[in-house]
C-alpha positions as a Python dict, from the first residue, in 0.01 Angstrom:
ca = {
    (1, 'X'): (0, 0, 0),
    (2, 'X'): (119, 334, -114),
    (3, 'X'): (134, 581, 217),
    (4, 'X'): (244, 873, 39),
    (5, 'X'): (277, 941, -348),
    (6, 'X'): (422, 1242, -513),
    (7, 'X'): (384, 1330, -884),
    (8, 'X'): (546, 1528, -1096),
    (9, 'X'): (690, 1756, -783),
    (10, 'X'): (876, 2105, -867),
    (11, 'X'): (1005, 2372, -665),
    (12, 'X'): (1131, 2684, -711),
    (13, 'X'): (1298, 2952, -489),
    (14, 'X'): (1288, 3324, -659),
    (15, 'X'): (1476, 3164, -1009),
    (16, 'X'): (1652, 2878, -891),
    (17, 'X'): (1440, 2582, -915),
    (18, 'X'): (1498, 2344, -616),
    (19, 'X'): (1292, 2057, -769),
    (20, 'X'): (1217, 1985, -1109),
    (21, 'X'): (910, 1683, -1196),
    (22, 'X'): (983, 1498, -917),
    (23, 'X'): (811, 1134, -887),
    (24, 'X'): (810, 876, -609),
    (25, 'X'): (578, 669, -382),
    (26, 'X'): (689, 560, -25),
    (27, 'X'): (499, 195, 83),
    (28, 'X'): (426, 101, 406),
    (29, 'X'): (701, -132, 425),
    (30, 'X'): (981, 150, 297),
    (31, 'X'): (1325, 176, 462),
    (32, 'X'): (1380, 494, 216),
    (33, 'X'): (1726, 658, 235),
    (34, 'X'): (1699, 1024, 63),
    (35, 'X'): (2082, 1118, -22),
    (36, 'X'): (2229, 1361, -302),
    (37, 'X'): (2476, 1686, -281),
    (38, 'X'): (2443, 1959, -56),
    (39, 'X'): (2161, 2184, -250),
    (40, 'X'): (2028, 1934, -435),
    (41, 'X'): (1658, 1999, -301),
    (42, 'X'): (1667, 1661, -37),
    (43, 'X'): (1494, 1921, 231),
    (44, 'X'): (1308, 2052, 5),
    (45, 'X'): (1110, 1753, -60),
    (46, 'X'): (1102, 1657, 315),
    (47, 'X'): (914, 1987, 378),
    (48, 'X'): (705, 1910, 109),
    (49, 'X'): (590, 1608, 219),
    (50, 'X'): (536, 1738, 577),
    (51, 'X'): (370, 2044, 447),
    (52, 'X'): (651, 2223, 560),
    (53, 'X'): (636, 2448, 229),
    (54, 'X'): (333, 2512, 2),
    (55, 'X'): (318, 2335, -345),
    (56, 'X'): (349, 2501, -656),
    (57, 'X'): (328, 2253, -915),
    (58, 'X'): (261, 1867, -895),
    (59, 'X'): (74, 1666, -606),
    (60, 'X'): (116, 1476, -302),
    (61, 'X'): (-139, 1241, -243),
    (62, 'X'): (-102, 1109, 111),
    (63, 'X'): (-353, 811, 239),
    (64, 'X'): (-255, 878, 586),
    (65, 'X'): (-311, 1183, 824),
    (66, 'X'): (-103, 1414, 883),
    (67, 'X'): (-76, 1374, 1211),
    (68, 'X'): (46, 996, 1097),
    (69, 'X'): (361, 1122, 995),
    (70, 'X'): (627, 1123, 1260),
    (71, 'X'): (951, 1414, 1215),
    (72, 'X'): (1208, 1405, 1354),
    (73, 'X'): (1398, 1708, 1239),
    (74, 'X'): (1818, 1808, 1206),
    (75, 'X'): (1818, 2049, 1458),
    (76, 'X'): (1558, 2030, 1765),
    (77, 'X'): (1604, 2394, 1863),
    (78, 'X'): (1614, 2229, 2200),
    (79, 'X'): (1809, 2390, 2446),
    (80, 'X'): (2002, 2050, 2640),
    (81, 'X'): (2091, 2314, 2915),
    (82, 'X'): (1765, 2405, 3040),
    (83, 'X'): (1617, 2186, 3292),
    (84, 'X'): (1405, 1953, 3126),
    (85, 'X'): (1373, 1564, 3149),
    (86, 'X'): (1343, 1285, 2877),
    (87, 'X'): (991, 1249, 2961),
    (88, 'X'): (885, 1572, 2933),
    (89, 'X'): (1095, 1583, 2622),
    (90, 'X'): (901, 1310, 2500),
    (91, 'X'): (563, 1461, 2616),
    (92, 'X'): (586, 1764, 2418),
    (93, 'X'): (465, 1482, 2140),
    (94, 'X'): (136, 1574, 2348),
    (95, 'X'): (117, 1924, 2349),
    (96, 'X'): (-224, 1954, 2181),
    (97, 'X'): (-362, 1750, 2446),
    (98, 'X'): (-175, 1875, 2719),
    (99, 'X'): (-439, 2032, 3019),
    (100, 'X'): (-397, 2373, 3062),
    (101, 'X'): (-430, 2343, 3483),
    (102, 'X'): (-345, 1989, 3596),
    (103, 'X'): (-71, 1862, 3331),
    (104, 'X'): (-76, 1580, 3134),
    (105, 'X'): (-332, 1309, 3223),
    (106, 'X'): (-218, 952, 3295),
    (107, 'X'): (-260, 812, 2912),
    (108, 'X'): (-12, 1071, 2815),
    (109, 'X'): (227, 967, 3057),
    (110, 'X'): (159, 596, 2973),
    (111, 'X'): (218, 664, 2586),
    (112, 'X'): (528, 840, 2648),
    (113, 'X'): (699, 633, 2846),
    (114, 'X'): (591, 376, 2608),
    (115, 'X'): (760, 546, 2344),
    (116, 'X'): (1063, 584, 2545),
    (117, 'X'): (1066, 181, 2585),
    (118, 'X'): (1059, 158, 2179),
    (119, 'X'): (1333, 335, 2177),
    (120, 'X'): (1566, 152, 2491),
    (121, 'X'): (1547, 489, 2692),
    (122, 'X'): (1275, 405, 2940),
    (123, 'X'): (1517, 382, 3239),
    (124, 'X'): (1671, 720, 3131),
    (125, 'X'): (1302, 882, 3168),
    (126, 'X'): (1406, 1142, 3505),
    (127, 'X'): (1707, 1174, 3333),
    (128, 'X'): (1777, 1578, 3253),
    (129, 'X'): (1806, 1592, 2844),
    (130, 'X'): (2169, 1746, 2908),
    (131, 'X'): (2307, 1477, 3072),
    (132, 'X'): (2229, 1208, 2775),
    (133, 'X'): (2478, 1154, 2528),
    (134, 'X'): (2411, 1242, 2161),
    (135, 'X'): (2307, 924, 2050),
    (136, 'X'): (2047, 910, 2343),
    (137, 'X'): (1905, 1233, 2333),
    (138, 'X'): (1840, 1139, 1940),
    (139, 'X'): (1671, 826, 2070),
    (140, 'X'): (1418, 1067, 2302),
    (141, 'X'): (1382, 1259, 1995),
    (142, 'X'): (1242, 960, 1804),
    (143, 'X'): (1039, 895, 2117),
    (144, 'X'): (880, 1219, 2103),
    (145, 'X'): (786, 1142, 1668),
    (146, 'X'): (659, 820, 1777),
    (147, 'X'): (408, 961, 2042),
    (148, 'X'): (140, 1002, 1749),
    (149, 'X'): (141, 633, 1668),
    (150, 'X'): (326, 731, 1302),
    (151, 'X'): (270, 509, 1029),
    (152, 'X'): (578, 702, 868),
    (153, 'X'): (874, 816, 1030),
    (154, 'X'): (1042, 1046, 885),
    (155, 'X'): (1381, 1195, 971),
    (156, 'X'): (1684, 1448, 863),
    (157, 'X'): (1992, 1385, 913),
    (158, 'X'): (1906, 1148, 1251),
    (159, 'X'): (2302, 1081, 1313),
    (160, 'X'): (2467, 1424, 1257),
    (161, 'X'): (2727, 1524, 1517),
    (162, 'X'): (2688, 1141, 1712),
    (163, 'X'): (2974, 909, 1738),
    (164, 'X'): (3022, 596, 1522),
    (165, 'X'): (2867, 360, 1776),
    (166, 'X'): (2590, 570, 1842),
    (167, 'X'): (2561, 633, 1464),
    (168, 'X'): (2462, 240, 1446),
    (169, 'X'): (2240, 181, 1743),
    (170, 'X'): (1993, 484, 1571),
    (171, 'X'): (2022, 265, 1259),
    (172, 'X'): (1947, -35, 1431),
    (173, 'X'): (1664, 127, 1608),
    (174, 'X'): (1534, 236, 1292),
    (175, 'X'): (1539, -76, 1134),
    (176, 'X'): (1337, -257, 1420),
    (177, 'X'): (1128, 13, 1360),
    (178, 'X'): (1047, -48, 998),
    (179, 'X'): (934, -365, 1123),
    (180, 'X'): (608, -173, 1195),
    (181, 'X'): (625, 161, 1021),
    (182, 'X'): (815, 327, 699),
    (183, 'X'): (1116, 482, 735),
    (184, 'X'): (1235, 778, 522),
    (185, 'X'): (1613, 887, 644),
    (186, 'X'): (1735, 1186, 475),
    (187, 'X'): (2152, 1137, 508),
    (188, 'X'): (2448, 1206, 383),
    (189, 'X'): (2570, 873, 551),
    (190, 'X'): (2617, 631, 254),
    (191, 'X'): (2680, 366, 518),
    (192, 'X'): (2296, 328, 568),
    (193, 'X'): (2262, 226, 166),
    (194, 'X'): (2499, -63, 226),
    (195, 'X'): (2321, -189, 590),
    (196, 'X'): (1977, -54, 663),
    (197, 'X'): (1839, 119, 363),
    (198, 'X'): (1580, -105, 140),
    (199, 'X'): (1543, 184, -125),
    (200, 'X'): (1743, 515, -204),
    (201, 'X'): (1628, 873, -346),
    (202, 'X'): (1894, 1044, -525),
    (203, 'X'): (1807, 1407, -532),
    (204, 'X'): (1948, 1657, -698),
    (205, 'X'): (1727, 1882, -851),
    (206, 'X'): (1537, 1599, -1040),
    (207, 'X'): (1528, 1236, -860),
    (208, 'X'): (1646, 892, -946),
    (209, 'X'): (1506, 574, -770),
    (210, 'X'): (1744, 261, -680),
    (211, 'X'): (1607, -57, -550),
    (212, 'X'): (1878, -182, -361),
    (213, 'X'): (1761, -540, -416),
    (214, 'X'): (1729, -505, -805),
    (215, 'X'): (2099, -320, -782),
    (216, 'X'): (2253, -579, -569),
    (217, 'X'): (2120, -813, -895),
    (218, 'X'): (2228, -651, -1199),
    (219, 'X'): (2547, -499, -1097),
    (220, 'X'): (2892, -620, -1186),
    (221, 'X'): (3210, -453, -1191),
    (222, 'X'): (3257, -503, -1520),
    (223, 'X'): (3006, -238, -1601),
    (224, 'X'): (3119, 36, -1798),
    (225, 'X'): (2994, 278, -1584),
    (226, 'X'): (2822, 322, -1266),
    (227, 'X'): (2681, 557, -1011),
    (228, 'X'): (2744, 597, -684),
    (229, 'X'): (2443, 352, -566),
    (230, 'X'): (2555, 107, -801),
    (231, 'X'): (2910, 100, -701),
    (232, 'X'): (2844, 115, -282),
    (233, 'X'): (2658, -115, -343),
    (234, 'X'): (2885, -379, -578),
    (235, 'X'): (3183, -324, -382),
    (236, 'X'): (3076, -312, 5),
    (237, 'X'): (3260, 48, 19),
    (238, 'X'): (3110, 358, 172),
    (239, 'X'): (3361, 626, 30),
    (240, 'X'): (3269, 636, -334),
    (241, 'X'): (3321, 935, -570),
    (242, 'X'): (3112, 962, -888),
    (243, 'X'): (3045, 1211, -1112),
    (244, 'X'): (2794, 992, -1309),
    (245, 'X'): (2518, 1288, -1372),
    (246, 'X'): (2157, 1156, -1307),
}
């Protein structure tokens, strides 16, 4: 089942056009990794999607709600010295339903910490969000997307400025995850094509779609030319350059 499906997407900002005919559907299933050069319009099509930015040409169909989408954004504007704790990090997923004189009622609290045990951070709920580590206080960020009951998750950039092992425990979160939800990753981490990533979105400007499966099938090295997909992929190597133009 398609969750989301965009046709024929373009964006433009004053004369530069961001996006040009852009075409993909995300399944329920999807472990999508969104990668291409810096400028190349990949946040421009996560706002889209989110509704982030208004559409000027093309459509996005979405068979979901809106508040079914889970976002997890780059930068949390949070600031990790002010006194707040994982919980109440994670409640803020609530803030709609949040009572204006006595707090949030129990099934808030419930779902939260719920979300917090999805993610291995229940024990770490009192915890002040300053004293986690990078990798956990991206964890209680996911906890917080996942307080809607998503049917997508959708993140940018999830393991920017967090160590190498804490780098791989958000992947592996993610893909027990996608066990129950889709996953769209926008990264410049080519690791995630070769371990986690089911599908990749190369954007730059226009976009070009890569099963990983159908890739790992038809590629040999004897190709006369491939892209940088194709070749992560054929040779287990996450430091490929390619200036195959899509």
């Amino acid at each position: 089942m398609n969750l989301i499906q965009i046709e024929n997407l373009s964006h433009s900002y004053s004369n530069t056009k961001a996006l040009e005919e852009v075409s993909i559907n995300i399944k329920e299933d999807d472990f999508l990794a969104i990668i291409g050069p810096n400028g190349g319009g990949k946040s421009t099509l996560l706002k889209l999607i989110l509704g982030l930015l208004p559409i000027q040409n093309g459509k996005i169909l979405k068979n979901i709600k809106n508040s079914e989408v889970g976002y997890v954004p780059q930068n949390t504007n949070l600031n990790i010295d002010f006194p707040i704790t994982a919980l109440e990090v994670v409640l803020m997923g609530h803030i709609k339903r949040k009572r204006k004189i006595f707090g949030y009622a129990k099934e808030d609290i419930f779902c939260a910490m719920n979300s917090l045990k999805q993610v291995g951070m229940e024990k770490f709920a009192d915890k002040k969000i300053g004293d986690l580590s990078g990798g956990q206080r991206q964890r209680v960020f996911i906890a917080r997307a996942l307080c809607s009951n998503p049917k997508i998750l959708m993140l940018d950039e999830p393991t920017a400025s967090i160590d190498v092992k804490g780098q791989q425990e958000i992947y592996e979160l993610l893909k027990e995850l996608n066990k129950s939800i889709a996953i769209v990753v926008v990264s410049h981490d080519l690791t995630i094509l070769l371990n986690y990533a089911k599908d990749v979105a190369h954007v730059n400007r226009t976009l070009v779609y890569h099963s990983l499966k159908e890739v790992q099938r038809s590629v040999t090295l004897s190709d006369d030319h491939l892209c940088e997909v194709e070749l992560l992929t054929a040779l287990g190597k996450t430091q490929i350059c390619c200036n195959h133009e899509h």
